[in-house]
N, C-alpha and C positions, 0 to 999 in steps of 0.2 A: 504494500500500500504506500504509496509517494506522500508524498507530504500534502501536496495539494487534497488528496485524497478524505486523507484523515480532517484536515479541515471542513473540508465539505461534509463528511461524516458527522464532526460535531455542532456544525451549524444545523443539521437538519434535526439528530437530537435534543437543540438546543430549541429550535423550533418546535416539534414536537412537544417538548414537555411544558413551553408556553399556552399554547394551545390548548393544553390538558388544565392547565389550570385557569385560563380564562373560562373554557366551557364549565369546569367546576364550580369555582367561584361564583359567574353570572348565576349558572344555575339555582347555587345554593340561598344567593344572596338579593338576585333584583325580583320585586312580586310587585311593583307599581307600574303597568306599565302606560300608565292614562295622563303621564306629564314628561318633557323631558329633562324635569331635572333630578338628581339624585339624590336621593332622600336621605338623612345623615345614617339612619339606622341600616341602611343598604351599603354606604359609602364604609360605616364602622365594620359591619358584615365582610366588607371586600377586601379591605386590608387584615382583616384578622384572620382570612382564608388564606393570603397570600401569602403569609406568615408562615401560617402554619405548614403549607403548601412548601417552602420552601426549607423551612426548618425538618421536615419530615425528609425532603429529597439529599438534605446535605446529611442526613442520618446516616440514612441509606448508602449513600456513597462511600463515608467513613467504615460505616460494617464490614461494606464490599469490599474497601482496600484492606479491612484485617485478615479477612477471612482468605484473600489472595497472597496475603503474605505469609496467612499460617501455611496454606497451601505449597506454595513456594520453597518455605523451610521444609516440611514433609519430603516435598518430592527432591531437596537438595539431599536430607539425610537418608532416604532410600535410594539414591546415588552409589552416595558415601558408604552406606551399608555393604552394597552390591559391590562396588568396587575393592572392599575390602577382602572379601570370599576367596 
């Protein structure tokens, strides 16, 4: 994968996971839909999903990275194991 590649790769992830939370959000959050302004209880609704939203996704990523590096060290000491036989 080029570099350019991977770029493109995490702009479309990065897209995606927007997305995911604008439809969330909206969904969970706008129920007026007979003015165009934004009601504050909607406005507080939006930002405290996006919050959340985002605090949940950087969770996640953190997990991900332990869990690939317990991984990592595993499959370095079953190397190490094997090579030693």
């Amino acid at each position: 994968m080029s570099l350019s590649d991977e770029g493109i790769f995490r702009f479309k992830d990065f897209l995606s996971s927007y997305n995911k939370l604008s439809e969330l959000c909206f969904m969970d959050c706008v129920t007026d839909f007979t003015t165009r302004q934004v009601k504050a209880a909607e406005e507080k609704c939006a930002l405290n999903c996006t919050e959340k939203f985002l605090k949940m996704n950087q969770r996640i990523s953190q997990r991900f990275q332990e869990f690939q590096m317990i991984a990592n060290e595993n499959a370095l000491a079953a190397i190490q194991k094997a090579g030693g036989k």
